[in-house]
N, C-alpha and C positions, 0 to 999 in steps of 0.2 A: 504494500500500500504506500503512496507515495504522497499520502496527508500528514501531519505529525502535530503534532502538541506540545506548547510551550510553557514553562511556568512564565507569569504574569506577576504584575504587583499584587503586593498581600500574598501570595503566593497559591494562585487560584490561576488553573489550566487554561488555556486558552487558543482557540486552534489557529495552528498558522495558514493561511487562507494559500488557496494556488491548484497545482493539478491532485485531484482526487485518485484515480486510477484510470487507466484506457481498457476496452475488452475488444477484441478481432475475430474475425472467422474467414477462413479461404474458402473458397471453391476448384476442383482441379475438372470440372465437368459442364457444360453448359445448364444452367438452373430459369427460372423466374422471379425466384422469390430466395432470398437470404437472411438469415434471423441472426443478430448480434448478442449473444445472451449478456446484457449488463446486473443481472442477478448480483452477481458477485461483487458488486460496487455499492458502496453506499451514497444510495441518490438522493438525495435531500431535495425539499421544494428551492426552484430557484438556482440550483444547480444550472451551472453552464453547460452544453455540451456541442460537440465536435465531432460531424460526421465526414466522413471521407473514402469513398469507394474506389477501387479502377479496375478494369480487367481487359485481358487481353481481345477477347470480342466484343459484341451483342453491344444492347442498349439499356439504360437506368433511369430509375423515376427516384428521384427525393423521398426518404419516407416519410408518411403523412405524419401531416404536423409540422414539419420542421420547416424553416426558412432558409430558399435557394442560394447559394453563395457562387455555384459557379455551376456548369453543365455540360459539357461533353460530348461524344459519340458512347460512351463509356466510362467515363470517370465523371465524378459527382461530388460539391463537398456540401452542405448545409449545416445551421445552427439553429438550436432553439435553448428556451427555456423550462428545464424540468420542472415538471408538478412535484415527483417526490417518488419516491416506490418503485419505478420503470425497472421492467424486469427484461424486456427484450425492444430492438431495434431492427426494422424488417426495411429489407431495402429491396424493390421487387423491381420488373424489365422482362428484357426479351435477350433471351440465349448467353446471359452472363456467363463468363467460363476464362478459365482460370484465370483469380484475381480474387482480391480481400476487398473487408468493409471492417472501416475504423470507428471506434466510438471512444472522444477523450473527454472528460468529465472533471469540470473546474469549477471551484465553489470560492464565492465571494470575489468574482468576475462575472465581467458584460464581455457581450462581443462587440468590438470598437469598428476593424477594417478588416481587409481582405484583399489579397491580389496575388495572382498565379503568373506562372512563366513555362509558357508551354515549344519545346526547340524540337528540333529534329535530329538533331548529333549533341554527340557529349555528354555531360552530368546535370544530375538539377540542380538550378541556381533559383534558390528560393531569392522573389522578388524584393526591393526596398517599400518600407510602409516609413510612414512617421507615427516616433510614440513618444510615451512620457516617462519620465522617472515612476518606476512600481506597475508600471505595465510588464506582462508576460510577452512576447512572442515565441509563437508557436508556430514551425516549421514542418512541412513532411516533401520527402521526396519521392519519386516514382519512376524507375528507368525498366523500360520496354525491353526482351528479348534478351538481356544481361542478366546473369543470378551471379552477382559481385556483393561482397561485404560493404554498404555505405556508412560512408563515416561523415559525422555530424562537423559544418564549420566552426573554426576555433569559438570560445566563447560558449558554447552550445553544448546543453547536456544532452544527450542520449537517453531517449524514453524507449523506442524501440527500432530493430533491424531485424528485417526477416525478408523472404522469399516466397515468390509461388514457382511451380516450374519451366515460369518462362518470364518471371519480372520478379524486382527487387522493389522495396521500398525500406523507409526510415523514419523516422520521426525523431525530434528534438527540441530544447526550449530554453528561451535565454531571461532571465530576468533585467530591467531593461532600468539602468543606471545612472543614464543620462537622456536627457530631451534632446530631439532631432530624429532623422531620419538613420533607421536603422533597417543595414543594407547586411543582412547574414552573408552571403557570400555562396561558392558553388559548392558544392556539398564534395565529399572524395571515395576514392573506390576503384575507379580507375576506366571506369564502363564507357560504351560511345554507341548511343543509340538515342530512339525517339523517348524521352523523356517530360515530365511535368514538376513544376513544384510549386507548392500555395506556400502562403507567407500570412498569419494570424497576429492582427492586434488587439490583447485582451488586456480591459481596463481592470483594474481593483472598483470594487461597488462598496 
């Protein structure tokens, strides 16, 4: 779990606000419908969350409820705000097949911005956003046709790296220390294909 808890004055717990947990699920088959089980996550009302799909064919719908962030032939990212309880995330299409669906889950955060970088050759180069001092940014990457190890740019912690059997992806997130525009950089690994990469600015609420 990647929440944690601080003593405070008087000496009374108190949570340090930021990423909750992420949960994932691949596909190595062409499907319709794809279930993210967030069971294992503690959702709280008002929970932030971060949806993020791709796969190598077919086509994707937003799942309901959530608000569009970007859209695709195939990859997908959206955000909402949790009620509380959420035990699954269903992300349904036509002939999805091999490729994952992300869900990351941030408490005592807004979603501020957004912006992707989608190239034809080389690595993902998650985009610049402008933030504030105590904003998160929150990166993922996605390279086509490559299963290479990606490694997060400097500055950037590593929440996850994994694989389908014909794409790589990554995720990672910086806590954001200074005001201005904040330009992650290309992500490393070594890969050279058609790739994606979204770039998240998430405010402290």
């Amino acid at each position: 779990m990647l929440w944690h808890k601080a003593i405070g004055a008087g000496g009374h717990e108190s949570p340090i606000v930021g990423l909750v947990n992420y949960a994932q699920t691949k596909t190595t088959s062409a499907v319709s419908s794809l279930d993210v089980d967030v069971s294992g996550i503690d959702i709280r009302p008002g929970d932030l969350g971060i949806f993020v799909c791709a796969f190598r064919s077919g086509s994707t719908n937003q799942p309901s409820g959530w608000t569009l962030d970007y859209a695709g032939s195939r990859v997908e990212t959206a955000h909402k705000s949790f009620s509380g309880g959420e035990t699954t995330v269903t992300v349904t299409g036509t002939n999805m097949d091999d490729g994952f669906a992300l869900v990351f889950v941030y408490r005592s955060f807004s979603f501020s911005s957004f912006d992707f970088d989608l190239i034809s050759t080389g690595m993902p180069n998650s985009p610049p956003l402008t933030m504030d001092v105590g904003d998160r940014s929150l990166i993922v990457g996605y390279l086509d046709d490559d299963i290479i190890t990606l490694t997060p740019p400097s500055g950037y912690s590593l929440i996850l790296e994994d694989s389908t059997p014909l794409n790589s992806y990554a995720a990672a997130e910086k806590v954001i220390t200074s005001s201005g525009t904040e330009d992650p950089a290309v992500w490393g690994g070594g890969g050279d294909d058609l790739n994606i990469a979204f770039t998240y600015a998430l405010s402290p609420t």
